[in-house]
DSSP file (Angstrom, degrees, kcal/mol; ACC not computed):
  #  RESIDUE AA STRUCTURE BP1 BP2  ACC     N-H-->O    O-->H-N    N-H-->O    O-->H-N    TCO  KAPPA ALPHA  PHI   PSI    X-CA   Y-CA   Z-CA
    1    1 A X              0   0    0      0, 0.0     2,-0.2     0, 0.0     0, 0.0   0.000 360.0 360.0 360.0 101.8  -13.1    6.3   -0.6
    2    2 A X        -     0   0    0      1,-0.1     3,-0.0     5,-0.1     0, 0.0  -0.497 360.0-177.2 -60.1 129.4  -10.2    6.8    1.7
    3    3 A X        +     0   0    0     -2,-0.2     2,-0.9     5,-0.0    50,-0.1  -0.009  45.5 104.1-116.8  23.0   -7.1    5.3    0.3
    4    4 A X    >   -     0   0    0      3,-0.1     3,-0.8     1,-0.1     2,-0.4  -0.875  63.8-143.9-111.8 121.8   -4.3    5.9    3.3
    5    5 A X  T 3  S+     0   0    0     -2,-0.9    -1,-0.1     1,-0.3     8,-0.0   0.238  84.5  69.6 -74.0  14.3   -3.9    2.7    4.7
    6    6 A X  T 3  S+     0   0    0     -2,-0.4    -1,-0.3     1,-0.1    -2,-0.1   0.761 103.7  43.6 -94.7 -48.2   -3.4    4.0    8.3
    7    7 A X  S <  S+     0   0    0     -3,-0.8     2,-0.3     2,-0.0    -2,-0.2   0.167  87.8 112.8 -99.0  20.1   -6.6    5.0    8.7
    8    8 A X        -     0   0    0     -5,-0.1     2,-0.1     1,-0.1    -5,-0.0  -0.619  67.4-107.6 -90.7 164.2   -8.5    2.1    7.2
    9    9 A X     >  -     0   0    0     -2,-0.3     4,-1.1     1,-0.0     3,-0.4  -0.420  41.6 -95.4 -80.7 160.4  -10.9   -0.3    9.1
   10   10 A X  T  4 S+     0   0    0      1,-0.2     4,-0.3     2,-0.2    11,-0.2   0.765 120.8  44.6 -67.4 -38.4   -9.8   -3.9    9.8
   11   11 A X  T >> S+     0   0    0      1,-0.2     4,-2.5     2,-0.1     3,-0.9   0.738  87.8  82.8 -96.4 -13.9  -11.9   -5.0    6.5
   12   12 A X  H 3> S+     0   0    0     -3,-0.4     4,-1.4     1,-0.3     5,-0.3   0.863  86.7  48.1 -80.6 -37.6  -11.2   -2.7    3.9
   13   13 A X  H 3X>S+     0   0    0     -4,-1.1     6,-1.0     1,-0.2     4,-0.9   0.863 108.5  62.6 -76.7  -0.8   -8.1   -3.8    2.4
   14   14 A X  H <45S+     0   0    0     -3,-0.9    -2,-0.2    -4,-0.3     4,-0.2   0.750 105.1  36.3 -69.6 -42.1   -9.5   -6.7    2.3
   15   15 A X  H  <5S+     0   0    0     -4,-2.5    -3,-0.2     1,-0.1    -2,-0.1   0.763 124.6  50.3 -78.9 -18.2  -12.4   -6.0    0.0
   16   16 A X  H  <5S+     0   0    0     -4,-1.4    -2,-0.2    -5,-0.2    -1,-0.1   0.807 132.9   9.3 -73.7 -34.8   -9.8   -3.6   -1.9
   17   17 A X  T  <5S-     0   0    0     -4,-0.9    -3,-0.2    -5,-0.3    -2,-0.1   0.725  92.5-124.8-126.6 -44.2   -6.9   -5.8   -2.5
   18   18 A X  S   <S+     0   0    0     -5,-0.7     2,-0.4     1,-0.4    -4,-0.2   0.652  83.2 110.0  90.3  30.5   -8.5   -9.9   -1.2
   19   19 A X  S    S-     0   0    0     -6,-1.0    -1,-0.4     2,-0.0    -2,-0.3  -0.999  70.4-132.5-124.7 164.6   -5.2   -9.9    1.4
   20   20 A X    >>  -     0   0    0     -2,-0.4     3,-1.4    -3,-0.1     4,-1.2  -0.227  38.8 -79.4 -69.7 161.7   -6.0   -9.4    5.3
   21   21 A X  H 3> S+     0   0    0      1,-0.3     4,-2.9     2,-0.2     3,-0.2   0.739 129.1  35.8  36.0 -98.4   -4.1   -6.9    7.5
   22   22 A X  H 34 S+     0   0    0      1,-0.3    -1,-0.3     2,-0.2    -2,-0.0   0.095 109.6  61.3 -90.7  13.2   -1.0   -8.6    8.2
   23   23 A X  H <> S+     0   0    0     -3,-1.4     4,-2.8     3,-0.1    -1,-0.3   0.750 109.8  47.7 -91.7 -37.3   -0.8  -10.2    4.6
   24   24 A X  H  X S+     0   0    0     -4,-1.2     4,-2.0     2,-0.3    -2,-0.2   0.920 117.7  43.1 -84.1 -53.1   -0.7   -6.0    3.3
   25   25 A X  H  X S+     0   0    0     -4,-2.9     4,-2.3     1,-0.2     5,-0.4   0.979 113.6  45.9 -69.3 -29.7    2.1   -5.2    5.9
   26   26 A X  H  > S+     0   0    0      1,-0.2     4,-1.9     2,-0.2    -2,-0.3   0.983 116.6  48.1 -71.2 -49.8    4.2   -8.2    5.4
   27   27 A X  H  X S+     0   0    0     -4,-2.8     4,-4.0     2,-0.2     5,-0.2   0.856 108.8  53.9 -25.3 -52.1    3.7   -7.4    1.5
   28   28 A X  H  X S+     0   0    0     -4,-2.0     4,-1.3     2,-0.2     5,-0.3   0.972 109.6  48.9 -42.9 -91.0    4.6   -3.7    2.2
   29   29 A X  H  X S+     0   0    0     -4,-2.3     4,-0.9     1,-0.3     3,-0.2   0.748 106.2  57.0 -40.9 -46.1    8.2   -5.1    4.1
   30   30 A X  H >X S+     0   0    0     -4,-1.9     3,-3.4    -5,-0.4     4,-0.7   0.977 111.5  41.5 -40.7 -80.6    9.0   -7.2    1.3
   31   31 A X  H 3X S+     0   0    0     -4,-4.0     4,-2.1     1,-0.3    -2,-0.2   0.664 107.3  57.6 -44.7 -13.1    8.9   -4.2   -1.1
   32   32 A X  H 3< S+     0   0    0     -4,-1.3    -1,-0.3    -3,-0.2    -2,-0.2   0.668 105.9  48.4-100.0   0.1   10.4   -2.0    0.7
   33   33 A X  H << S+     0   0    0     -3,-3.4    -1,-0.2    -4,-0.9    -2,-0.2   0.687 107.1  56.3-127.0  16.6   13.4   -3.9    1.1
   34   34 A X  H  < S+     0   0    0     -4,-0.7     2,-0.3     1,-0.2    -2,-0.2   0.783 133.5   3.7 -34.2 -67.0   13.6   -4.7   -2.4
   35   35 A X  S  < S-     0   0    0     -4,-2.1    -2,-0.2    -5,-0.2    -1,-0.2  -0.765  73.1-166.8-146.9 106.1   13.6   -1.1   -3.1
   36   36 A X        -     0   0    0     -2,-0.3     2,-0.9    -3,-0.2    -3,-0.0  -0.321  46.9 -87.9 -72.8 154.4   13.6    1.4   -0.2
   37   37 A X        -     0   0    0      1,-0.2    -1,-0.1    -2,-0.1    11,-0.0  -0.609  42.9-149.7 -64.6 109.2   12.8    5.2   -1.3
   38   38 A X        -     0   0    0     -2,-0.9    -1,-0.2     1,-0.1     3,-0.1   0.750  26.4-115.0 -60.2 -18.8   16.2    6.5   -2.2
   39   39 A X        +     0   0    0      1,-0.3     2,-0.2     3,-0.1    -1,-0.1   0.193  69.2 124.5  96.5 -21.5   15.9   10.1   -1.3
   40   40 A X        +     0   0    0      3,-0.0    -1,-0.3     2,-0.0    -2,-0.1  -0.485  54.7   0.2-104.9 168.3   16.1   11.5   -4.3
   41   41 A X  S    S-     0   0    0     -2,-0.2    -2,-0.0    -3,-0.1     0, 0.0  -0.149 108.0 -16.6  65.2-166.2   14.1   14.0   -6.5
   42   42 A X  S    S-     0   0    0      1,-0.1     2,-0.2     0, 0.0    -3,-0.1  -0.139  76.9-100.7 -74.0 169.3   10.8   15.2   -5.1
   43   43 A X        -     0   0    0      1,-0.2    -1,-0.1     2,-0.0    -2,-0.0  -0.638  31.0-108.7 -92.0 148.2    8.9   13.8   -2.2
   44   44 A X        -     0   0    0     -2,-0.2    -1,-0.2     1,-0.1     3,-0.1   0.210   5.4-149.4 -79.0-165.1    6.2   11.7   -2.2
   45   45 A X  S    S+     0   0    0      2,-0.1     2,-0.3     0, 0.0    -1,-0.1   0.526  84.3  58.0-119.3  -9.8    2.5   12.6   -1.1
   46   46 A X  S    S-     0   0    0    -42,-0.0     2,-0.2     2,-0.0    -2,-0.1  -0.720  89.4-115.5-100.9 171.4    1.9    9.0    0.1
   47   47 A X    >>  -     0   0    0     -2,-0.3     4,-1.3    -3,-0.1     3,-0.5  -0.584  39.8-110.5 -87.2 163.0    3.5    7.1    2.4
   48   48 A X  T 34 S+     0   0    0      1,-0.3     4,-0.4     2,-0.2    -1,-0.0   0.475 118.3  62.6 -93.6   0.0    5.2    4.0    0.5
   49   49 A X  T 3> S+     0   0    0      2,-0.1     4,-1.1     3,-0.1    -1,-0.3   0.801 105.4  44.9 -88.5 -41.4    2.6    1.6    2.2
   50   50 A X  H <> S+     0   0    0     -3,-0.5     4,-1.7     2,-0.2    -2,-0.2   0.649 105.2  65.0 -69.8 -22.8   -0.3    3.6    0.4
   51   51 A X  H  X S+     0   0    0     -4,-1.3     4,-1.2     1,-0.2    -1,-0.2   0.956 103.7  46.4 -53.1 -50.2    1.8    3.4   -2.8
   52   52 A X  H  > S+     0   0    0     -4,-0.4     4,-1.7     2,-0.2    -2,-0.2   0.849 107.3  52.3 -63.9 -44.2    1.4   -0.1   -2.7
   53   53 A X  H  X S+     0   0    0     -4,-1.1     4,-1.7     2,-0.2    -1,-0.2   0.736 110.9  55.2 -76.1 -23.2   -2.3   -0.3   -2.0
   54   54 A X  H  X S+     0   0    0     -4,-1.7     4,-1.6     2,-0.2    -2,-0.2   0.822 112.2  39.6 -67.7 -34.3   -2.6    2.0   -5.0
   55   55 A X  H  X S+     0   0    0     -4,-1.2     4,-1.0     2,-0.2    -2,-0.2   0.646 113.3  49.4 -98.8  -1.5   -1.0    0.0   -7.1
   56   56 A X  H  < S+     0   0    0     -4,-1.7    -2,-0.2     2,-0.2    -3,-0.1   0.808 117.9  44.0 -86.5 -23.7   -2.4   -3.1   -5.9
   57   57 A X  H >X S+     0   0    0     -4,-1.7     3,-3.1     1,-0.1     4,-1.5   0.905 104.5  64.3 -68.7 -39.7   -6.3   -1.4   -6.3
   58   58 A X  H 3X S+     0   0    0     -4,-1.6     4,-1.2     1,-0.3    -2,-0.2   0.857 106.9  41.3 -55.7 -31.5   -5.2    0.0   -9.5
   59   59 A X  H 3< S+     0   0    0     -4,-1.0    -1,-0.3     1,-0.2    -2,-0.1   0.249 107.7  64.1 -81.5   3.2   -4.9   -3.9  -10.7
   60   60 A X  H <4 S+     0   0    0     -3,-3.1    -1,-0.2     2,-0.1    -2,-0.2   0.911 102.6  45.3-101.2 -49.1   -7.8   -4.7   -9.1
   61   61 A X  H  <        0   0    0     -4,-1.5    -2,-0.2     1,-0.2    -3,-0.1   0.679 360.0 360.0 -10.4 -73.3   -9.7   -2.7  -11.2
   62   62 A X     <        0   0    0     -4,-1.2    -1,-0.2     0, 0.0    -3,-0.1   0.331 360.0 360.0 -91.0 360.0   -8.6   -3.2  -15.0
């Protein structure tokens, strides 16, 4: 299972998460300007758009 959301097909966040495309980016932009990555402490190993899809599979899940 590929999880980096750049590189998914047009239907797979969809079966992952139940929102479309442009429902997952506008979600994305919301959060991030709620709370932007400050800078500090180590860097991440996702991009903050896959952060989101992690945590939004991880709920999908349990």
């Amino acid at each position: 299972m590929r999880l980096r959301l750049a590189h998914c097909t047009a239907a797979e966040p969809r079966s992952w998460t139940g929102l479309t495309g442009p429902q997952m980016q506008h979600l994305v932009q919301q959060l991030w300007e709620l709370k932007p990555d400050a800078g500090r402490g180590r860097s991440w190993a996702l991009s903050f758009a896959d952060r989101v899809l992690l945590v939004i599979a991880s709920h999908e899940v349990v």
